[in-house]
C-alpha positions in Angstrom: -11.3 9.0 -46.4 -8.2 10.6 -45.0 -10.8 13.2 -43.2 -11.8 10.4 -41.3 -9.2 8.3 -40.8 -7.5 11.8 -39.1 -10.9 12.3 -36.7 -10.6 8.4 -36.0 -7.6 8.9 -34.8 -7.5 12.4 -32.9 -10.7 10.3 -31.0 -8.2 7.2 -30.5 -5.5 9.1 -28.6 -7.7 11.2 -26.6 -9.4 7.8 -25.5 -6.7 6.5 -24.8 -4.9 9.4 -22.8 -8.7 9.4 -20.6 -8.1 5.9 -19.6 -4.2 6.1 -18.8 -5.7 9.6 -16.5 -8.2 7.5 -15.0 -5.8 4.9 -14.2 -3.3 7.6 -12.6 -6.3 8.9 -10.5 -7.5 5.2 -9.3 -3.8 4.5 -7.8 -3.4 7.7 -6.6 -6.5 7.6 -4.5 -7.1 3.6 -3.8 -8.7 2.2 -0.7 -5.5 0.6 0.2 -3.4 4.4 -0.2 -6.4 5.7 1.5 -6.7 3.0 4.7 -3.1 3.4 5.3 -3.0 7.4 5.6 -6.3 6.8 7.6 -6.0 7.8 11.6 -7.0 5.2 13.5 -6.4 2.8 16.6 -4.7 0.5 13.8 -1.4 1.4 11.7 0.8 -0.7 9.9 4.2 0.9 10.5 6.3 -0.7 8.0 6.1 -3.7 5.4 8.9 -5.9 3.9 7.5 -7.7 0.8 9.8 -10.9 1.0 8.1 -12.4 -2.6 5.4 -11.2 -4.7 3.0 -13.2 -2.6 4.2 -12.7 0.6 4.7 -9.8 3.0 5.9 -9.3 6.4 3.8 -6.1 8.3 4.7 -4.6 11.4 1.1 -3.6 12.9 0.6 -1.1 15.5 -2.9 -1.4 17.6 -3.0 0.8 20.4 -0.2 0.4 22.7 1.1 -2.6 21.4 2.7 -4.3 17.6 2.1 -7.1 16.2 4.5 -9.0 13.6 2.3 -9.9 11.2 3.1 -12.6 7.6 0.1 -12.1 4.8 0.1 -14.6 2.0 -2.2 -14.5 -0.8 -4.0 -17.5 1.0 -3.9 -16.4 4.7 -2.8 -14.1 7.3 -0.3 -15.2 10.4 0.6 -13.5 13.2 3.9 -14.2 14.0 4.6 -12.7 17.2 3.8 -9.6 19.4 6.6 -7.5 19.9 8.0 -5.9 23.1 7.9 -2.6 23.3 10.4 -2.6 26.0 13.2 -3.9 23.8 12.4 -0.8 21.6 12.4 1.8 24.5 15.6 0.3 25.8 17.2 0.8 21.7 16.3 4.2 22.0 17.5 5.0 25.5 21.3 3.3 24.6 21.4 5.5 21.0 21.3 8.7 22.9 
């Protein structure tokens, strides 16, 4: 009895410890980690999760950036933003 209740348990852990790997691995390597290393025409540049439903993306498609709010329901764009404005921040912190 206490011969198997040992191998029951040895088993147990090691199941456990394959699924907690296996879990590591999946985030590690998700489509979402994976689309945003991705080189492409499209980039989102930076993200500012204002709840746990909403986020606020700055998106980069060619040339030009979008301001971009994703809810769980839809996705708005907001504005597109001047690159100009950013040049010019650049130029007057030098």
């Amino acid at each position: 009895m206490g011969h198997y209740i040992l191998h029951f348990s040895i088993y147990t852990m090691a199941m456990i410890g394959l699924i907690f790997f296996a879990l590591f691995i999946y985030k590690k390597f998700s489509i979402t980690t994976m689309s945003l290393k991705r080189k492409g025409i499209i980039k989102v540049e930076d993200a500012l999760g204002l709840s746990p439903r909403k986020t606020l993306y700055i998106i980069k498609a060619g040339e030009e950036k979008f301001l971009i709010a994703a809810d769980l329901d839809k996705t708005t764009l907001i504005s597109k933003l001047n690159l100009q404005d950013e040049e010019t921040e650049k130029i007057a912190e030098e």
